[in-house]
Every structure is written in structure tokens, then in C-alpha cells.
Jmol script that loads the backbone (N, CA, C; Angstrom):
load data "model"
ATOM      1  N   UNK A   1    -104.426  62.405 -19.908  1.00  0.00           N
ATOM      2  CA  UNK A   1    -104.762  63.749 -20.345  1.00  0.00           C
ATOM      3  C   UNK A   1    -103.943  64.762 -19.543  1.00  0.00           C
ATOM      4  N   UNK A   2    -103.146  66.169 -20.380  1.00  0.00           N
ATOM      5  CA  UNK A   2    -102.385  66.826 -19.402  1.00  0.00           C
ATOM      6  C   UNK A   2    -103.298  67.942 -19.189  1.00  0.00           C
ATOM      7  N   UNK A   3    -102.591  68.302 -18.099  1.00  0.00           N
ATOM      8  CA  UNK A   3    -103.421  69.809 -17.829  1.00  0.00           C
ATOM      9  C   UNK A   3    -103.524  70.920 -18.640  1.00  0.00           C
ATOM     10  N   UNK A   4    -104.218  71.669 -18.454  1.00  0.00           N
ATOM     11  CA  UNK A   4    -104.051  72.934 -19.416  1.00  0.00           C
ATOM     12  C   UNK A   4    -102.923  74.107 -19.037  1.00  0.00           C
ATOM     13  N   UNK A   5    -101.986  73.893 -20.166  1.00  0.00           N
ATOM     14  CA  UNK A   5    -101.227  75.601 -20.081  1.00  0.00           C
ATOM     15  C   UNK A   5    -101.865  76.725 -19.518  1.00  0.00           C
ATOM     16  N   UNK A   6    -101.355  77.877 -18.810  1.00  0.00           N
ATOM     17  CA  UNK A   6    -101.159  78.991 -19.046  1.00  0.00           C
ATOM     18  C   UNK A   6    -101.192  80.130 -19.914  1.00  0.00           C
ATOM     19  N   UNK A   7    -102.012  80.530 -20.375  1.00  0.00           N
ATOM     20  CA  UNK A   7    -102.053  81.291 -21.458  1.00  0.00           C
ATOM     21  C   UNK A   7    -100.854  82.414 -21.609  1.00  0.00           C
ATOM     22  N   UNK A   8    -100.403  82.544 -22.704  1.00  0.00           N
ATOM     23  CA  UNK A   8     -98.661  83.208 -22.595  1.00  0.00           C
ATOM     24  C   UNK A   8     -99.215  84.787 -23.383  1.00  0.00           C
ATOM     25  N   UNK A   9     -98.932  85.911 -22.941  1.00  0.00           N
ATOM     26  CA  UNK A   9     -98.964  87.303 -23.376  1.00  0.00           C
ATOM     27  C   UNK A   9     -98.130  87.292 -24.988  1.00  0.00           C
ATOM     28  N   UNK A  10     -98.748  87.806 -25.733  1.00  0.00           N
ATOM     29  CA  UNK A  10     -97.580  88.071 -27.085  1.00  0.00           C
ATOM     30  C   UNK A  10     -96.266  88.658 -26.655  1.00  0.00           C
ATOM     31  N   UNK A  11     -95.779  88.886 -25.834  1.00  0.00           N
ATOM     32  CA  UNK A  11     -94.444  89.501 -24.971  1.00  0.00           C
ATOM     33  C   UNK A  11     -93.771  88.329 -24.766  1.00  0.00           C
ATOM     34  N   UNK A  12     -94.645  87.483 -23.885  1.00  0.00           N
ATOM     35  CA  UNK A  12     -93.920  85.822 -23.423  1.00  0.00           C
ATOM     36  C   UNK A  12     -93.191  85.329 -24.692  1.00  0.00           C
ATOM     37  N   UNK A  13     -94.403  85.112 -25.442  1.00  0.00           N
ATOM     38  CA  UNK A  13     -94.397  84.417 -27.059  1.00  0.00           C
ATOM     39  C   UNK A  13     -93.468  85.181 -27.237  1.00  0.00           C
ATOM     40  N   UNK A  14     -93.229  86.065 -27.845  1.00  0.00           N
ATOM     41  CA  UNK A  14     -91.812  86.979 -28.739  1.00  0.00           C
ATOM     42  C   UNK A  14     -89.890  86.709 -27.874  1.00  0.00           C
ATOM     43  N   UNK A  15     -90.724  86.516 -26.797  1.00  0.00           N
ATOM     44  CA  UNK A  15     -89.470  86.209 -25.828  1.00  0.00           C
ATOM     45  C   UNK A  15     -88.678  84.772 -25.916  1.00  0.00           C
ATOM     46  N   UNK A  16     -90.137  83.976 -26.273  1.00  0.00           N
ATOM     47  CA  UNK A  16     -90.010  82.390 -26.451  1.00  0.00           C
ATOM     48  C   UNK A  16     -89.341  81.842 -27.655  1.00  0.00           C
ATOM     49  N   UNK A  17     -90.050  82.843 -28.609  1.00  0.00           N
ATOM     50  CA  UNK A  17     -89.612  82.670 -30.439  1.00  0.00           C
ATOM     51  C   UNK A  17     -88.346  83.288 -30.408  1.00  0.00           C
ATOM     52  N   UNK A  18     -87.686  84.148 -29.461  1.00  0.00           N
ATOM     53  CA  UNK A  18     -86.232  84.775 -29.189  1.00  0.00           C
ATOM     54  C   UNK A  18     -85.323  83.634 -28.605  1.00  0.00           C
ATOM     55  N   UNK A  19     -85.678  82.947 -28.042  1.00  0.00           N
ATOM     56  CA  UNK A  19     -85.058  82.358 -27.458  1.00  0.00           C
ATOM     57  C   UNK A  19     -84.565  80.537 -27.926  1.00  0.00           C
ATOM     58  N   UNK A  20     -85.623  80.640 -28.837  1.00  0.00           N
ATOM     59  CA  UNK A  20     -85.509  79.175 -29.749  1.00  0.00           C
ATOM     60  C   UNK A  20     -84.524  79.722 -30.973  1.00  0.00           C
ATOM     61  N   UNK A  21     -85.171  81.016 -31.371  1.00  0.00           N
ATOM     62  CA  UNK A  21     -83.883  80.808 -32.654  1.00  0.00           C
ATOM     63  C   UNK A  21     -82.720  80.956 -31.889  1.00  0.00           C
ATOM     64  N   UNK A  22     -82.063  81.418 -30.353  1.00  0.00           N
ATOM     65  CA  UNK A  22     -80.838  81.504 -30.050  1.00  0.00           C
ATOM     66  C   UNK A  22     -80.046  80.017 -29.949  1.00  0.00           C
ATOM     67  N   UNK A  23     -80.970  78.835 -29.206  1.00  0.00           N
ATOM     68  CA  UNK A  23     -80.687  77.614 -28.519  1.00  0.00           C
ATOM     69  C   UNK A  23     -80.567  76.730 -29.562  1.00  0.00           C
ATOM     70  N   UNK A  24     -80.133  76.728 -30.781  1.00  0.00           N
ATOM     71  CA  UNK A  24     -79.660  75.593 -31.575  1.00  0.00           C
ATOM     72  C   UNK A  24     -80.642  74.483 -31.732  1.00  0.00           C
ATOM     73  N   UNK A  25     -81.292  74.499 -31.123  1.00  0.00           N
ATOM     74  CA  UNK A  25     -82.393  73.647 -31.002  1.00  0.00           C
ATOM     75  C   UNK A  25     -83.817  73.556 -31.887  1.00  0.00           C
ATOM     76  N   UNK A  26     -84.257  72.850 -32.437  1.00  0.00           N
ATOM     77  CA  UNK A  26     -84.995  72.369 -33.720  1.00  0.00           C
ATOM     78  C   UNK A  26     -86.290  73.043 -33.028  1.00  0.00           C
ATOM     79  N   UNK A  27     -87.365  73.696 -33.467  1.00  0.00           N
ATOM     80  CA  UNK A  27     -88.523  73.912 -32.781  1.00  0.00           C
ATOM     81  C   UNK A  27     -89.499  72.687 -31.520  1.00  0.00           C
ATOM     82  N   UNK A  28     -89.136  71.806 -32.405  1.00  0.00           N
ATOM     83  CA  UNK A  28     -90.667  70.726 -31.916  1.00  0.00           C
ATOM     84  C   UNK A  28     -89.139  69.969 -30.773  1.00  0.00           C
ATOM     85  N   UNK A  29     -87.981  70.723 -30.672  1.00  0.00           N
ATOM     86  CA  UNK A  29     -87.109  69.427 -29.665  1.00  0.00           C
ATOM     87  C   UNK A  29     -87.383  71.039 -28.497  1.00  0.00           C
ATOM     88  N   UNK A  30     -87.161  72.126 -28.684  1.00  0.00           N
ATOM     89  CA  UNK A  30     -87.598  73.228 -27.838  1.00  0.00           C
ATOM     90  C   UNK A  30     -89.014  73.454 -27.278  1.00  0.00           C
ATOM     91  N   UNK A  31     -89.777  73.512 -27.537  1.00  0.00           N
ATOM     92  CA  UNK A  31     -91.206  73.103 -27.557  1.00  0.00           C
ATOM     93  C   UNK A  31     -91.437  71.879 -26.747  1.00  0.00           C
ATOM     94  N   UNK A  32     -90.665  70.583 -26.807  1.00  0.00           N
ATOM     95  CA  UNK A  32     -91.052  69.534 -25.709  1.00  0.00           C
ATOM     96  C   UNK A  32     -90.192  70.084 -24.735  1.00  0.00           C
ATOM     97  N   UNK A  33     -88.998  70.312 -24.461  1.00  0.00           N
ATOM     98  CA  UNK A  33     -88.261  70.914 -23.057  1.00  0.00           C
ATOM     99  C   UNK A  33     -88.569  71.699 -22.249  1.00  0.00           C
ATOM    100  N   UNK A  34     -89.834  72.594 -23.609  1.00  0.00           N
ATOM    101  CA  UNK A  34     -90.062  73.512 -22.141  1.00  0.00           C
ATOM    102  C   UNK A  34     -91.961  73.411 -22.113  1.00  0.00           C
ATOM    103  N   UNK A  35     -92.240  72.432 -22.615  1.00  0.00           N
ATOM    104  CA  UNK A  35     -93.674  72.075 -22.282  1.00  0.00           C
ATOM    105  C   UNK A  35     -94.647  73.249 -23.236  1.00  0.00           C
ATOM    106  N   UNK A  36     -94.446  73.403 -24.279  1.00  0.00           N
ATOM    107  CA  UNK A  36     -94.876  74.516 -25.160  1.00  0.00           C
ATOM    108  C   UNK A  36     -95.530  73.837 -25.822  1.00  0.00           C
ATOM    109  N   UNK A  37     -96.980  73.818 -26.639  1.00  0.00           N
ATOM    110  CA  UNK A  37     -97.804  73.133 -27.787  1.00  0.00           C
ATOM    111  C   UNK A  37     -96.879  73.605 -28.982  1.00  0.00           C
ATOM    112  N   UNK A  38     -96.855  72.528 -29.466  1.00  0.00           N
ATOM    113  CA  UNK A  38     -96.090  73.140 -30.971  1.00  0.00           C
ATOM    114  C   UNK A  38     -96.799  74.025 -31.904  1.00  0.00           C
ATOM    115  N   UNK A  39     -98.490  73.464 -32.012  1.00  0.00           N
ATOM    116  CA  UNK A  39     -99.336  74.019 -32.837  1.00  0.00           C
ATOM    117  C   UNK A  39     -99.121  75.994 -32.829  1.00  0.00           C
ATOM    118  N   UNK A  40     -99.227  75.891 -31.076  1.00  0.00           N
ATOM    119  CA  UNK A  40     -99.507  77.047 -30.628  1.00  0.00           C
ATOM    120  C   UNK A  40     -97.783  78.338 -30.868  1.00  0.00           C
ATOM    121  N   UNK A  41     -96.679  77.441 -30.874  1.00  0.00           N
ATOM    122  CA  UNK A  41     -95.580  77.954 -31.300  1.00  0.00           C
ATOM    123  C   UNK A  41     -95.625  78.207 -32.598  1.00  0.00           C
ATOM    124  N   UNK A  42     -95.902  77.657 -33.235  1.00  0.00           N
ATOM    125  CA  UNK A  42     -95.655  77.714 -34.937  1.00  0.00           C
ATOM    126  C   UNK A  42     -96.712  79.035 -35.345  1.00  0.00           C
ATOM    127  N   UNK A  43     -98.003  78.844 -34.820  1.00  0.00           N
ATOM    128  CA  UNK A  43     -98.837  80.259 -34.751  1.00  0.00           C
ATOM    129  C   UNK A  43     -97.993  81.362 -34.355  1.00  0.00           C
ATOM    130  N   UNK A  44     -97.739  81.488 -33.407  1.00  0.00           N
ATOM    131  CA  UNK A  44     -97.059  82.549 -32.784  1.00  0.00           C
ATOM    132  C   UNK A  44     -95.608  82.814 -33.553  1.00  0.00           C
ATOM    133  N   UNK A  45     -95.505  82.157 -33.906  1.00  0.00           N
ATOM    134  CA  UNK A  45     -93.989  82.349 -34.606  1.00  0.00           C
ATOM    135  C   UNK A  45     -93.914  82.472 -36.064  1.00  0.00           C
ATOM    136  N   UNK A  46     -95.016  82.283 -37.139  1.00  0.00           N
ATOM    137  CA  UNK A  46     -95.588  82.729 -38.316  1.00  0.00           C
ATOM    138  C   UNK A  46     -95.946  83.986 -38.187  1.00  0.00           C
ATOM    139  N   UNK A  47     -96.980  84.288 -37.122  1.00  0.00           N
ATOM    140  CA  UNK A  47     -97.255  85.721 -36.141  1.00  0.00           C
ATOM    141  C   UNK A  47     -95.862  87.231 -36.687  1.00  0.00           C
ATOM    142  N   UNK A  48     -95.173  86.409 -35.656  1.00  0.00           N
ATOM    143  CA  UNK A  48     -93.677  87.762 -35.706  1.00  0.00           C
ATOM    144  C   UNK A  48     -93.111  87.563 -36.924  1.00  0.00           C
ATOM    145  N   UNK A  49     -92.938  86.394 -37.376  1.00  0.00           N
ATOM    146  CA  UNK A  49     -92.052  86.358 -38.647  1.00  0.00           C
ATOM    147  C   UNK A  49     -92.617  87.232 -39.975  1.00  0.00           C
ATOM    148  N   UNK A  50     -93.765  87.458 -39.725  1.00  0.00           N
ATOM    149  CA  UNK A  50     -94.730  88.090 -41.159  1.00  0.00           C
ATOM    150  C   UNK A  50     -95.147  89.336 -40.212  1.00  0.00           C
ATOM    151  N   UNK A  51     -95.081  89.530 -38.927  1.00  0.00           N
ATOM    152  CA  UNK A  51     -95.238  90.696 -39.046  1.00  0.00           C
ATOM    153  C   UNK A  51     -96.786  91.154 -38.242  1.00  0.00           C
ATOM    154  N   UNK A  52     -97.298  89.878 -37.952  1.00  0.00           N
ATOM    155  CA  UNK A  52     -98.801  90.544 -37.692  1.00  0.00           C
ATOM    156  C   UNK A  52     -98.855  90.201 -35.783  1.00  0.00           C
ATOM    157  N   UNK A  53     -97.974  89.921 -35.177  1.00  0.00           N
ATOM    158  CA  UNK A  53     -98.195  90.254 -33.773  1.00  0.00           C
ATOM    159  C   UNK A  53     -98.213  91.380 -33.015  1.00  0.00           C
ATOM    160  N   UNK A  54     -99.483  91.929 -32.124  1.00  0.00           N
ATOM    161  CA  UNK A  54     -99.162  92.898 -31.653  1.00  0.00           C
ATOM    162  C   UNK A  54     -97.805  93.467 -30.919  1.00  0.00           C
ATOM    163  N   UNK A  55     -97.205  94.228 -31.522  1.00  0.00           N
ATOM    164  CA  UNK A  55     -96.103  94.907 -31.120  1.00  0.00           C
ATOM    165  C   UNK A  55     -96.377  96.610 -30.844  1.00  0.00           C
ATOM    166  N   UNK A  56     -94.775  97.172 -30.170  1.00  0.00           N
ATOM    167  CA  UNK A  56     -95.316  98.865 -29.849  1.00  0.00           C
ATOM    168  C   UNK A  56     -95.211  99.244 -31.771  1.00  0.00           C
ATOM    169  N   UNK A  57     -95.597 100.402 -31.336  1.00  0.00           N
ATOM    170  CA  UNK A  57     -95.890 101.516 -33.122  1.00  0.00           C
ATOM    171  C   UNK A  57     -94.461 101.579 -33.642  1.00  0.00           C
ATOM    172  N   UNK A  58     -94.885 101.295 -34.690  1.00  0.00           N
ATOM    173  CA  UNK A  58     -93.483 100.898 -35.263  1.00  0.00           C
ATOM    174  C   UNK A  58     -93.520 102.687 -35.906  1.00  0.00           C
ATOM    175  N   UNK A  59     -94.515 103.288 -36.366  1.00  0.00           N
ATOM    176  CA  UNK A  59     -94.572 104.366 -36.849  1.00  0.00           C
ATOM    177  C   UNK A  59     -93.556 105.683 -36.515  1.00  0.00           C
ATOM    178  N   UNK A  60     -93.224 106.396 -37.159  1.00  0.00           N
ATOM    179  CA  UNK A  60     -92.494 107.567 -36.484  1.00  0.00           C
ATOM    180  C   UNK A  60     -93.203 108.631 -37.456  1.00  0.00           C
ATOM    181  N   UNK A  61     -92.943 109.890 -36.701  1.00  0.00           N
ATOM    182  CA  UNK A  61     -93.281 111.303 -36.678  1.00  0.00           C
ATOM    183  C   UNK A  61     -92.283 111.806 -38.104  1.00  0.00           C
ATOM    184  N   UNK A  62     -92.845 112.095 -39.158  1.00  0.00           N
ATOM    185  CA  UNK A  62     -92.022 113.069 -40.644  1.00  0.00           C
ATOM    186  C   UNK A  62     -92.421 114.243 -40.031  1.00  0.00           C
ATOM    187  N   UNK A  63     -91.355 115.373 -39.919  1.00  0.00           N
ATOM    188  CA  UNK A  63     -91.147 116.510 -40.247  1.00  0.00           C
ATOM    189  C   UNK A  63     -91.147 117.057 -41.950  1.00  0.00           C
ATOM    190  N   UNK A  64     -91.600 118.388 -42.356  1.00  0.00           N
ATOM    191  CA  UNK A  64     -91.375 118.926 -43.542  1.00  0.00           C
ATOM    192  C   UNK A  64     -90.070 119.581 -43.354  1.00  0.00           C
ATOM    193  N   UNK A  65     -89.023 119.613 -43.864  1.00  0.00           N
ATOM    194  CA  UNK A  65     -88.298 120.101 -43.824  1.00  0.00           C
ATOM    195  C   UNK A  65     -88.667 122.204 -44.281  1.00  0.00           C
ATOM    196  N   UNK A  66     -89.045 121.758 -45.618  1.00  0.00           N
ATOM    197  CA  UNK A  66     -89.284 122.937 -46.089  1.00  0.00           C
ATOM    198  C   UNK A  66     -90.754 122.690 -46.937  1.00  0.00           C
ATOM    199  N   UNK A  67     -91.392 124.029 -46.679  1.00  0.00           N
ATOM    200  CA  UNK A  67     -92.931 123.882 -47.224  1.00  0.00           C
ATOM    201  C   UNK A  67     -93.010 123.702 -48.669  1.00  0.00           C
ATOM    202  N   UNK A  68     -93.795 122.985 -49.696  1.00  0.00           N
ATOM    203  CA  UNK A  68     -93.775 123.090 -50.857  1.00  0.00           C
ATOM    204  C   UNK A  68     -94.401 124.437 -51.033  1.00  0.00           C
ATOM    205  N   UNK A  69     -93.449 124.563 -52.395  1.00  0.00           N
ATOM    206  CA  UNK A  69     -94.119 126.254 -52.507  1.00  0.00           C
ATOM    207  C   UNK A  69     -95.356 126.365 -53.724  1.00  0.00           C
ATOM    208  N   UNK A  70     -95.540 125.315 -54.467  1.00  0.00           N
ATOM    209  CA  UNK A  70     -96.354 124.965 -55.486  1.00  0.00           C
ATOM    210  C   UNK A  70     -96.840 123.475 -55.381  1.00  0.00           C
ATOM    211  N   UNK A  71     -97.673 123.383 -56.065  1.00  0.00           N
ATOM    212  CA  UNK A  71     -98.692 122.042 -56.236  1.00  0.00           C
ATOM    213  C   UNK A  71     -98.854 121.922 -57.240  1.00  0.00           C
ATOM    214  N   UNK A  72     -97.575 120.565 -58.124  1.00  0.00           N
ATOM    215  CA  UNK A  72     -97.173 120.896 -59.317  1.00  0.00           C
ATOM    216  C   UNK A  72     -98.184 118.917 -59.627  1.00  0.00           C
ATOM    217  N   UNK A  73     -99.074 119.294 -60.403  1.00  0.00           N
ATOM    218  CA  UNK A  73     -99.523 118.459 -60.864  1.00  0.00           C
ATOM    219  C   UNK A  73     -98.575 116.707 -61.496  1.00  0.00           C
ATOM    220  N   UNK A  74     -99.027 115.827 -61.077  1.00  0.00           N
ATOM    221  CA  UNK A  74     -98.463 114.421 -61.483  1.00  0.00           C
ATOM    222  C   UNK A  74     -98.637 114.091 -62.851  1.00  0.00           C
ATOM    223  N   UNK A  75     -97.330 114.074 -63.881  1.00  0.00           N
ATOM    224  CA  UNK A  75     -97.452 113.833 -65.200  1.00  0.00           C
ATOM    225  C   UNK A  75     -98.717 112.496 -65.581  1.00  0.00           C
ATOM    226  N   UNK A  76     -99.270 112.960 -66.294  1.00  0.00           N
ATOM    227  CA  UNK A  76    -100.103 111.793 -66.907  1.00  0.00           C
ATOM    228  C   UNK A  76     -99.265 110.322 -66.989  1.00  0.00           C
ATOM    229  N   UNK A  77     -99.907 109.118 -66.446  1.00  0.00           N
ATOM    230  CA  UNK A  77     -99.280 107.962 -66.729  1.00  0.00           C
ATOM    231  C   UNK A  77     -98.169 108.108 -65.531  1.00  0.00           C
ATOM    232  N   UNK A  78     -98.560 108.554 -64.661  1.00  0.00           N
ATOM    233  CA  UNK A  78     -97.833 108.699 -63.409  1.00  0.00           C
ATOM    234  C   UNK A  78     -98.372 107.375 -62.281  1.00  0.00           C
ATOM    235  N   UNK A  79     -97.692 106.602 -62.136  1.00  0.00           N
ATOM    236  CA  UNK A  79     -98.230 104.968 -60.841  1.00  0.00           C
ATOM    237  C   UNK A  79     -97.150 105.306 -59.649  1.00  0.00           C
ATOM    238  N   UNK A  80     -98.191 105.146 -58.860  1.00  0.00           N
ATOM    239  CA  UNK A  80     -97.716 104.733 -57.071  1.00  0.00           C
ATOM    240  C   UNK A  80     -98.090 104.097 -56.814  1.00  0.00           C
ATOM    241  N   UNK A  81     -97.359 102.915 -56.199  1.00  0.00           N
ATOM    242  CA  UNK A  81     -97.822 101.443 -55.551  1.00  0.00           C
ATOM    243  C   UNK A  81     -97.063 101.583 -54.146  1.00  0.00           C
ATOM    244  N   UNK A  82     -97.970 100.813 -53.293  1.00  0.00           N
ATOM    245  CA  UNK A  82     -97.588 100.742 -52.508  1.00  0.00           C
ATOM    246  C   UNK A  82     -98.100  99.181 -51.504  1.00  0.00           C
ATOM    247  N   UNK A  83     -96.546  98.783 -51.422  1.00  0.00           N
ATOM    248  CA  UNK A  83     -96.981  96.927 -50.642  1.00  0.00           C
ATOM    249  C   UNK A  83     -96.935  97.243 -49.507  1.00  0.00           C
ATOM    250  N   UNK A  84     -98.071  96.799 -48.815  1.00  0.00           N
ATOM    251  CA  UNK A  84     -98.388  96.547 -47.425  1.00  0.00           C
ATOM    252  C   UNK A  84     -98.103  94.960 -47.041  1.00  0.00           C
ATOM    253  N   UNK A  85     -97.197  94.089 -46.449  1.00  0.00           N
ATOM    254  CA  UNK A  85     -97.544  92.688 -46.380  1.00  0.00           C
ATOM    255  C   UNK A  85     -97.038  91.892 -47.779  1.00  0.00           C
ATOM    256  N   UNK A  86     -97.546  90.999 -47.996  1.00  0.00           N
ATOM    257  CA  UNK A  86     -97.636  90.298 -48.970  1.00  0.00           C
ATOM    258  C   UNK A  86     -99.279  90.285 -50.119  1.00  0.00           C
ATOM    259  N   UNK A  87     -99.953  90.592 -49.252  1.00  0.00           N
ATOM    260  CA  UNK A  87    -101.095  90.248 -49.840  1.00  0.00           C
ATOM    261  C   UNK A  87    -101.659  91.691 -50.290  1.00  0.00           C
ATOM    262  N   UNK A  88    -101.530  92.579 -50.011  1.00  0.00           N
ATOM    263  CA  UNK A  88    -102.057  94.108 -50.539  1.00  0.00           C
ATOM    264  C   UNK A  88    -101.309  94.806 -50.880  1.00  0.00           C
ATOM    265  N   UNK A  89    -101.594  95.733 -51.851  1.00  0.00           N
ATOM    266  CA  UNK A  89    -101.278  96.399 -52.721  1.00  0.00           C
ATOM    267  C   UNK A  89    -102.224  97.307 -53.110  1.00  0.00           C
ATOM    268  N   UNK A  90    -102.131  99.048 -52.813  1.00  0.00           N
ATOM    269  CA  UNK A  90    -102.070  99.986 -53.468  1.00  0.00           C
ATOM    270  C   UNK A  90    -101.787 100.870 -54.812  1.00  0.00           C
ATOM    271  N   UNK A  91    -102.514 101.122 -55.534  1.00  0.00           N
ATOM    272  CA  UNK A  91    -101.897 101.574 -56.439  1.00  0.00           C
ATOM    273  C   UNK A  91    -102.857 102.793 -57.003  1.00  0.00           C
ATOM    274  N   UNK A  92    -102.068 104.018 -57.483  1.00  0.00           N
ATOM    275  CA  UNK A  92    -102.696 104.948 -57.934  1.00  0.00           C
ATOM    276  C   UNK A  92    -102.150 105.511 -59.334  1.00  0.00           C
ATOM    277  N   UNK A  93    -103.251 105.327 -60.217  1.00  0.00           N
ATOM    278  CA  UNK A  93    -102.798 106.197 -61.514  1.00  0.00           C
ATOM    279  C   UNK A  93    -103.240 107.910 -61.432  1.00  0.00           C
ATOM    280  N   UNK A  94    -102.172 108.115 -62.180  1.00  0.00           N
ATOM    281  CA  UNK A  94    -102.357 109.470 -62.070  1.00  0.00           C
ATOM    282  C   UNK A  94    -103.371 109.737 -63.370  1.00  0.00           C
ATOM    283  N   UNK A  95    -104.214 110.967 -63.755  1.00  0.00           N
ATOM    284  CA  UNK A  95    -105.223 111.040 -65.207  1.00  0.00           C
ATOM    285  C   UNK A  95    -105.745 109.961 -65.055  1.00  0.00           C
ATOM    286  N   UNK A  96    -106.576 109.305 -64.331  1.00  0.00           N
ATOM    287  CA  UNK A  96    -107.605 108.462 -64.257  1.00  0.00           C
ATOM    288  C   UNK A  96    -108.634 108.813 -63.757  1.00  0.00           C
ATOM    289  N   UNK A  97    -109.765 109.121 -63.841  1.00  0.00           N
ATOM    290  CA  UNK A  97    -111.027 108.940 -62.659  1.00  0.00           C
ATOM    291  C   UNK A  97    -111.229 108.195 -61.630  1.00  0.00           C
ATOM    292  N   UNK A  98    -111.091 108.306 -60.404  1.00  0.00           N
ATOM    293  CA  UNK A  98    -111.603 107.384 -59.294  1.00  0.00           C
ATOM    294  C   UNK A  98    -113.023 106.687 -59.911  1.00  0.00           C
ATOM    295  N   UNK A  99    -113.044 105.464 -59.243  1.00  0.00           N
ATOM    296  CA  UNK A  99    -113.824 104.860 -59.560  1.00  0.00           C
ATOM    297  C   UNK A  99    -114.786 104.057 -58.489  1.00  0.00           C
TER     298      UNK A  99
END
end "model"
wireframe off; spacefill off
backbone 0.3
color backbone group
């Protein structure tokens, strides 16, 4: 039975998943060299690849350039979608009732 790892910061991990795609090296042959659970790599590395590891704010600050000067109503049969991810989706008709 081996000992237990170290628990690695999502920083470590992102550093680790940086460093395997550089080294030519197959995951599960990187992962035994440097004593890494594979299970726990492949998590972490599904993680960044899709997007859902804590990282800094990806967000930035919009300025208006210039103020709208009217509030010109959305033609009937007017759609905004909007993909978040893979799995959600937004969407707004315009002339519909909330529901």
C-alpha cells in the first residue's frame, strides 16, 4: 500500500497539465514519472480543458462609448441566444410573454 499524496492547489494542477502537454509524453507515462494518480490528472485536466477550474476573472470592464439616445424597441420575432459551456443555453424572444 503507498502512502498518501499531497494534496496539489488548482495552480499546481494547471502547472502540471502545462507541463505534460509540453513533455511529449503520453499522460498515464507522465503521471507514473512523477508519481501523479492518473484518475486525479484526467479530472483536473477535463477541469481546464472545458473550462470549469478555478481560475482569476476572466471578465473585463465595457465602457459605453456613447449614450444611447433612444430605446428603440426589438422587431417582433427578434432571438438572442446565448451559449454558456456546452450544456446551457439562453435564449430570448422578443413579442413573447415571460413565462
Amino acid at each position: 500500500m503507498s502512502a498518501r499524496r499531497p494534496r496539489k492547489t488548482a495552480k499546481q494542477w494547471e502547472k502540471l497539465i502545462e507541463q505534460q502537454d509540453t513533455s511529449g509524453m503520453s499522460i498515464a507515462e507522465f503521471c507514473k514519472q512523477r508519481d501523479v494518480a492518473l484518475s486525479t490528472f484526467s479530472k483536473w485536466h477535463r477541469k481546464f480543458k472545458i473550462g470549469l477550474a478555478p481560475a482569476t476573472s476572466t471578465f473585463k470592464q465595457v465602457k459605453v462609448s456613447k449614450p444611447m439616445l433612444a430605446q428603440v424597441p426589438a422587431p417582433l420575432g427578434s432571438v438572442i441566444s446565448l451559449q454558456i459551456g456546452t450544456d446551457i443555453v439562453l435564449t430570448i424572444h422578443s413579442g413573447e410573454p415571460l413565462s
